[in-house]
Structure formats: structure tokens, C-alpha cells
N, CA, C and O atoms as a GROMACS GRO file, in nm:
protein
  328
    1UNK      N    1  14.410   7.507   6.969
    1UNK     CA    2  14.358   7.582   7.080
    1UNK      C    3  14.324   7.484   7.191
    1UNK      O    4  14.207   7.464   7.224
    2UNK      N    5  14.439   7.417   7.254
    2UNK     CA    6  14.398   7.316   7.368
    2UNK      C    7  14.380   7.432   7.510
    2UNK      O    8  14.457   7.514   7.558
    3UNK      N    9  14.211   7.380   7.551
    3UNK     CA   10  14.215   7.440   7.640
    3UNK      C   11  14.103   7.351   7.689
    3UNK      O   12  14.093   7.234   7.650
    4UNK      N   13  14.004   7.418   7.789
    4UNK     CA   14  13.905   7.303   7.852
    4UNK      C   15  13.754   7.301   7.750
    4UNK      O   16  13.699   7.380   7.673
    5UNK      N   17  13.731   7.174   7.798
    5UNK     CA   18  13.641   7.094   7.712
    5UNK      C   19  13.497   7.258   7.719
    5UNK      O   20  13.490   7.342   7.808
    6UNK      N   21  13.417   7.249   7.610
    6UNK     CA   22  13.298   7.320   7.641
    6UNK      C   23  13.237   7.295   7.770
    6UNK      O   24  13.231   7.386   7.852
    7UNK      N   25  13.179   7.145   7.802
    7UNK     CA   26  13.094   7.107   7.913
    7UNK      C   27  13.200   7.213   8.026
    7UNK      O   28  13.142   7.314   8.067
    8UNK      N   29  13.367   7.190   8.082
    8UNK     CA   30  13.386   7.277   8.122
    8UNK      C   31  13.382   7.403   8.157
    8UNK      O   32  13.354   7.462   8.262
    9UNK      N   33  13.426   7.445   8.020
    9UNK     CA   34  13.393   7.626   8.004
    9UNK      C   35  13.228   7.650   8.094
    9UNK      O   36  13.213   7.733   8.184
   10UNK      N   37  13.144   7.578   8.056
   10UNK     CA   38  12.979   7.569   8.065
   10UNK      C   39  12.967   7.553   8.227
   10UNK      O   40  12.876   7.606   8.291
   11UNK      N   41  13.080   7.466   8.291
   11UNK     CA   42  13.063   7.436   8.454
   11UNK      C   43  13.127   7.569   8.543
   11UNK      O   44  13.104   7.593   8.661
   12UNK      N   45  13.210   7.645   8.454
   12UNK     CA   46  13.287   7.732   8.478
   12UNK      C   47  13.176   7.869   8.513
   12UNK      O   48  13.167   7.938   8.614
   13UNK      N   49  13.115   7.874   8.408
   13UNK     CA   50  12.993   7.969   8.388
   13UNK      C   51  12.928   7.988   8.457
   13UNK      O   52  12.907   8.093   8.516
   14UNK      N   53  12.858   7.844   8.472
   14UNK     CA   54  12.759   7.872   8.624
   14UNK      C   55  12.802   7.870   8.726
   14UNK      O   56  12.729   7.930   8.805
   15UNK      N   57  12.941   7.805   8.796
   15UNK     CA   58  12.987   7.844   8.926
   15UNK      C   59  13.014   8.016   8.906
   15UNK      O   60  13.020   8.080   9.011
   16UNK      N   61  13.029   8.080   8.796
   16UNK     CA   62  13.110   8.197   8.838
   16UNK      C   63  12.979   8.279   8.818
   16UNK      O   64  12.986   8.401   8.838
   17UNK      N   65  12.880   8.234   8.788
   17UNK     CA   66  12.715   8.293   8.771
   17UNK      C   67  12.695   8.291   8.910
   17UNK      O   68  12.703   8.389   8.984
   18UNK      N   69  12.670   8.186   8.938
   18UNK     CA   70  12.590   8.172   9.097
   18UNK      C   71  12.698   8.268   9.180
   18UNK      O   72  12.637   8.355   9.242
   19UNK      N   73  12.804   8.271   9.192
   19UNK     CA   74  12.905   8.348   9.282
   19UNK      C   75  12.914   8.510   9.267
   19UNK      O   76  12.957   8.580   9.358
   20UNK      N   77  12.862   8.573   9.123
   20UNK     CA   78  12.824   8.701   9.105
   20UNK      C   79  12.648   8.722   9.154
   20UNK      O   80  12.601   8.826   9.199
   21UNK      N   81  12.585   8.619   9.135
   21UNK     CA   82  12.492   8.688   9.197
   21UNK      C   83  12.449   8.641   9.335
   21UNK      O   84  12.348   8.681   9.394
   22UNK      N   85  12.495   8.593   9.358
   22UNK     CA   86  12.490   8.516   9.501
   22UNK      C   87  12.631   8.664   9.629
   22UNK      O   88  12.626   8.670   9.751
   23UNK      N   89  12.697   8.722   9.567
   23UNK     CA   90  12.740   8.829   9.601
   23UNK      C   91  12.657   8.969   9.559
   23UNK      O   92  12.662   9.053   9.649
   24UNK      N   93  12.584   9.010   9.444
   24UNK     CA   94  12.487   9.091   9.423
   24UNK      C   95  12.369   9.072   9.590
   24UNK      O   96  12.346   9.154   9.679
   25UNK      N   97  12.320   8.934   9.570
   25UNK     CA   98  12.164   8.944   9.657
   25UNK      C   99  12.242   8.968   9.828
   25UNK      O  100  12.177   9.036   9.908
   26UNK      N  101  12.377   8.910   9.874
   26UNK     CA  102  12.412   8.974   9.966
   26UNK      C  103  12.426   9.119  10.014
   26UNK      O  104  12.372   9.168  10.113
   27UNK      N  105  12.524   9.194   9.909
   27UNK     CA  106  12.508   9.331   9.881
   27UNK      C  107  12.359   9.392   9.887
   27UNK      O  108  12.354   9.493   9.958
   28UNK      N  109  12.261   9.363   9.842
   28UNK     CA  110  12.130   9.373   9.834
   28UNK      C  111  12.077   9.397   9.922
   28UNK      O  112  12.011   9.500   9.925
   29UNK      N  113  12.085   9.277  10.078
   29UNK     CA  114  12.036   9.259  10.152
   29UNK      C  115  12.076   9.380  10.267
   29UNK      O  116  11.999   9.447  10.336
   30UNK      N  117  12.228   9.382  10.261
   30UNK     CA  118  12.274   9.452  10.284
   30UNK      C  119  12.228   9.582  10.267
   30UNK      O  120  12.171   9.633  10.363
   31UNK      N  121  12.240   9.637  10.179
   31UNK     CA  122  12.142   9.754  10.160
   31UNK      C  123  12.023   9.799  10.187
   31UNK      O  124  11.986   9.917  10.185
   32UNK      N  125  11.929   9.655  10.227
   32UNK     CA  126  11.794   9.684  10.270
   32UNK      C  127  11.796   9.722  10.364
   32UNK      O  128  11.733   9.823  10.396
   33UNK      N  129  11.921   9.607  10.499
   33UNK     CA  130  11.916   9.669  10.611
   33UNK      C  131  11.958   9.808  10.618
   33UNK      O  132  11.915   9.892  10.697
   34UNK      N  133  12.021   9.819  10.554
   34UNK     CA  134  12.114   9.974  10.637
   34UNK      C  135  11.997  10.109  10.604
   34UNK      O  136  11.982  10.213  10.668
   35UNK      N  137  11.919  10.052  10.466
   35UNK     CA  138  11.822  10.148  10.466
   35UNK      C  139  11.695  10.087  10.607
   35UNK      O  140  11.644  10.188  10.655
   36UNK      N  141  11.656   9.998  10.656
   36UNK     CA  142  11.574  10.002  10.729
   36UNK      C  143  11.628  10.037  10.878
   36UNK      O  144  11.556  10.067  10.973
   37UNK      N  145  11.758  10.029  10.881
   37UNK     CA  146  11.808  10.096  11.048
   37UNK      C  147  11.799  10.274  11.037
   37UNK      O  148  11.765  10.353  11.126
   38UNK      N  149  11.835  10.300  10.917
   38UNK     CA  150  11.837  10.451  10.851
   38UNK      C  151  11.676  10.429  10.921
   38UNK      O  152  11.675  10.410  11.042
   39UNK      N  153  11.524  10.433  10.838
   39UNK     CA  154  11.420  10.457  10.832
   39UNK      C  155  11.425  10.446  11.033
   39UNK      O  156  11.409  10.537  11.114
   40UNK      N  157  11.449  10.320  11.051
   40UNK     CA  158  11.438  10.341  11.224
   40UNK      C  159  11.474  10.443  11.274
   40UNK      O  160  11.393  10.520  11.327
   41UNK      N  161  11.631  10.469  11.268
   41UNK     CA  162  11.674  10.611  11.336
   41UNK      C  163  11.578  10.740  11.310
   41UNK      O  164  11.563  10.831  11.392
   42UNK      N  165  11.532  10.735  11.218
   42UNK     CA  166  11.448  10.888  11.177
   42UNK      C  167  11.332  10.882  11.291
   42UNK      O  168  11.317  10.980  11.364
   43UNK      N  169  11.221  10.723  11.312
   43UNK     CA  170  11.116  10.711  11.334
   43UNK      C  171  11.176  10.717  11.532
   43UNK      O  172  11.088  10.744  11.615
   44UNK      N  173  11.293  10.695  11.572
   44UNK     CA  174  11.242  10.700  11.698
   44UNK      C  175  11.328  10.855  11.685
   44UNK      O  176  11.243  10.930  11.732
   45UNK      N  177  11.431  10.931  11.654
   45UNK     CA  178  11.419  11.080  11.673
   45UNK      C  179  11.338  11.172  11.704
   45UNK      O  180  11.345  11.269  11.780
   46UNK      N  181  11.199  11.096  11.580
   46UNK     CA  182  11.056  11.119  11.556
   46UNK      C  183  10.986  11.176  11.693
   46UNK      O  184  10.944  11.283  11.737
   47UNK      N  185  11.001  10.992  11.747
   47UNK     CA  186  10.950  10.986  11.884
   47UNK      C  187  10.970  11.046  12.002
   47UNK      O  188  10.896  11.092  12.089
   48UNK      N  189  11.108  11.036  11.983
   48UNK     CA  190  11.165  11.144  12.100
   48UNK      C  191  11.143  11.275  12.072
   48UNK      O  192  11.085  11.324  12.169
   49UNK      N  193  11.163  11.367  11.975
   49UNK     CA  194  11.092  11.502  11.996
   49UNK      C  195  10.968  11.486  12.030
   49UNK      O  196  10.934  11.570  12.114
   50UNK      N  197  10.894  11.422  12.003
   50UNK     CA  198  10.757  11.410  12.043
   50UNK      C  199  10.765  11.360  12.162
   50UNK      O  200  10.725  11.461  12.220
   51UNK      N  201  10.786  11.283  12.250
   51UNK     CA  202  10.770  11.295  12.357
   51UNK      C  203  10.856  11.416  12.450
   51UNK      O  204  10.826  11.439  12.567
   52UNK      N  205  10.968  11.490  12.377
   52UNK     CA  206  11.015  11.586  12.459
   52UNK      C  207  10.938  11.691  12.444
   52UNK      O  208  10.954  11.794  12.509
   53UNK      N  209  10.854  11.675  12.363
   53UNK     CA  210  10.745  11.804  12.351
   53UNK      C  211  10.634  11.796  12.412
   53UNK      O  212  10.586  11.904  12.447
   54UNK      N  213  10.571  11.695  12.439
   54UNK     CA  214  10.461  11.673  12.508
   54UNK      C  215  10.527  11.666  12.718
   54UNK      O  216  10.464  11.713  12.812
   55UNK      N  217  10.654  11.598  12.726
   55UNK     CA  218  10.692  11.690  12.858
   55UNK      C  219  10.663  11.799  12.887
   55UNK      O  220  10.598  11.821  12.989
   56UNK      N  221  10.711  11.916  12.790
   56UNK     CA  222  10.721  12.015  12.776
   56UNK      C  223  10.587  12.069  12.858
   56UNK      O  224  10.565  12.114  12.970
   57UNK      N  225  10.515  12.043  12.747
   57UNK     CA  226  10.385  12.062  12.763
   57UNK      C  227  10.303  12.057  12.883
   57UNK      O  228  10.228  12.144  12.928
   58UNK      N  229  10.332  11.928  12.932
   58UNK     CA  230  10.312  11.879  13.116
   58UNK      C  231  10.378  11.927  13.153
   58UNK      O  232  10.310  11.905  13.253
   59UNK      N  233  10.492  12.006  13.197
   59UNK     CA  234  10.573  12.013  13.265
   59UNK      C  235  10.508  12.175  13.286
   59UNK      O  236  10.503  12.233  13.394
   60UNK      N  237  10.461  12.232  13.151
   60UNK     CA  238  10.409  12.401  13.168
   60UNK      C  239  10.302  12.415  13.238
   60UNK      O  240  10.281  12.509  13.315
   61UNK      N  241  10.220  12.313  13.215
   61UNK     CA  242  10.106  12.302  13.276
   61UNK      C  243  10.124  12.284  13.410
   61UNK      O  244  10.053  12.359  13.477
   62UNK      N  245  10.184  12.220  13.466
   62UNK     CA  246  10.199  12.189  13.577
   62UNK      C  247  10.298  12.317  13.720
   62UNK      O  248  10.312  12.317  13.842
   63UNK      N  249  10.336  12.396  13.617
   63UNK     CA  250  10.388  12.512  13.682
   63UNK      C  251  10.328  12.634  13.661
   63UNK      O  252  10.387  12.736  13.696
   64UNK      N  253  10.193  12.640  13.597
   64UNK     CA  254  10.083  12.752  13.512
   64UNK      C  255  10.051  12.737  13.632
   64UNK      O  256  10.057  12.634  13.699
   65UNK      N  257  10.009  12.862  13.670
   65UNK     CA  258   9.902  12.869  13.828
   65UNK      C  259   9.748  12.902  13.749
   65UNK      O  260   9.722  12.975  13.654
   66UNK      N  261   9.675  12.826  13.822
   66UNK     CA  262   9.545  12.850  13.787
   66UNK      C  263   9.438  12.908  13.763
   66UNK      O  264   9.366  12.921  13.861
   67UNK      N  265   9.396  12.954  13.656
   67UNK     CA  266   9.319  13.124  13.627
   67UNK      C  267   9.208  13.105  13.672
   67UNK      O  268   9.173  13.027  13.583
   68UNK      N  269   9.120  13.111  13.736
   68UNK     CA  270   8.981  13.123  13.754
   68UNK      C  271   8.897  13.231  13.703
   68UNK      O  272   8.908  13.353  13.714
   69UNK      N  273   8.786  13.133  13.627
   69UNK     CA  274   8.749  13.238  13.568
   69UNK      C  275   8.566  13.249  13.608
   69UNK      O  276   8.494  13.149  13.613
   70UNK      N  277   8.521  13.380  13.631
   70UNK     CA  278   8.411  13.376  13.657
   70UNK      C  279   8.259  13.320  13.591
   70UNK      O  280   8.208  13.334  13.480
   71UNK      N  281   8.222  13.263  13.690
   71UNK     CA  282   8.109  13.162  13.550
   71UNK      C  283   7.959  13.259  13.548
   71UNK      O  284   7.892  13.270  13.651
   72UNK      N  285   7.919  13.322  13.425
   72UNK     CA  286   7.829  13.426  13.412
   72UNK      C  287   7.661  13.318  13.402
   72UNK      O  288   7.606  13.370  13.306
   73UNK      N  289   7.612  13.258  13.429
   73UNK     CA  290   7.497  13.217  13.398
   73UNK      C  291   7.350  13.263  13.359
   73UNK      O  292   7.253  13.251  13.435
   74UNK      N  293   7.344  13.319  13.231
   74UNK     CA  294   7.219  13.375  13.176
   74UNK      C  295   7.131  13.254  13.144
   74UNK      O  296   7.164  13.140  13.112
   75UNK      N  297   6.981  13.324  13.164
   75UNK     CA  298   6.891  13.256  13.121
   75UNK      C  299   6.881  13.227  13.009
   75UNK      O  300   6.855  13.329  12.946
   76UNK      N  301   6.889  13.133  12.938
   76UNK     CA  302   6.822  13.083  12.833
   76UNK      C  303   6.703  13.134  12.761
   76UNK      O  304   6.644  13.219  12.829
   77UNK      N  305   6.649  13.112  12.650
   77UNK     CA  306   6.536  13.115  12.574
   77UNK      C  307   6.502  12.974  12.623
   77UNK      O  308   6.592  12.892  12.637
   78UNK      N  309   6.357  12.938  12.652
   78UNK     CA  310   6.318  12.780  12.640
   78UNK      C  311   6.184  12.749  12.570
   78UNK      O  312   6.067  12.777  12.598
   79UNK      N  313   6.264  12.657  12.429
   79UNK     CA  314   6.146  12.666  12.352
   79UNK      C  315   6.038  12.555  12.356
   79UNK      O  316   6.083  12.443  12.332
   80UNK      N  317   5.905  12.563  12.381
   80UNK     CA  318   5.870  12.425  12.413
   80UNK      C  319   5.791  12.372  12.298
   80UNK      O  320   5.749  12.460  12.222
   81UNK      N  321   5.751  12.206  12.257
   81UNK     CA  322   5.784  12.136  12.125
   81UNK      C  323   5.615  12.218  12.083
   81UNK      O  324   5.571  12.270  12.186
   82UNK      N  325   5.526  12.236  11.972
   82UNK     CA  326   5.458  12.292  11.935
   82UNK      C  327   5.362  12.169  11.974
   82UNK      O  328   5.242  12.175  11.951
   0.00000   0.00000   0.00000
């Protein structure tokens, strides 16, 4: 069975170790980002309805004409300290 020495086989191992996981932690990383641009996209969508809603909001207000309402002022009870 001529083939390469053990110490070989053994050098063989760990180059082809480090190269599977050294392609795993890329993939990995990979994945973190695409989930943290994912989490971004949600958080400014987020933002933007929320700020298109709060336009909204100013924008109603600002075309609401103004109700006035009559101010009734009753006397009070006034209790004084014993």
C-alpha cells in the first residue's frame, strides 16, 4: 500500500480542516450580514411609516379649522385649612 507517509496524510488533514472551516466561518459571516441588512430593512420601513403617519397627522391638523370652544367658569367650593 505505497502511498503518503502518515505525518503526510496528518498535513493533509489539517490543511483540508482549516479550509472547511475557514469556508464554514465565511458562510457564517455571511449570513450574519444578510440577516442584519434584513433586520435594517424592517427597522427603517418601520421608520418611514412612522414618519408618514405622523405627516399625516400635521398635515390634518394643519388643514382642521379651529373649533372654539366656549370657556364656562363656575365657582369653585374653597376650602380653607382647619
Amino acid at each position: 500500500m505505497g502511498g503518503l507517509p502518515l505525518e503526510s496524510w496528518a498535513l493533509v488533514t489539517v490543511i483540508a480542516s482549516a479550509a472547511v472551516f475557514g469556508t464554514l466561518y465565511i458562510l457564517a459571516s455571511i449570513l450574519r450580514d444578510a440577516t442584519r441588512r434584513v433586520d435594517l430593512y424592517k427597522r427603517v420601513a418601520e421608520l418611514r411609516a412612522e414618519y408618514a403617519r405622523q405627516a399625516a397627522e400635521m398635515a390634518e391638523r394643519r388643514t382642521r379649522s379651529p373649533q372654539y370652544v366656549e370657556v364656562v367658569e363656575e365657582a369653585l367650593p374653597v376650602r380653607h385649612a382647619a
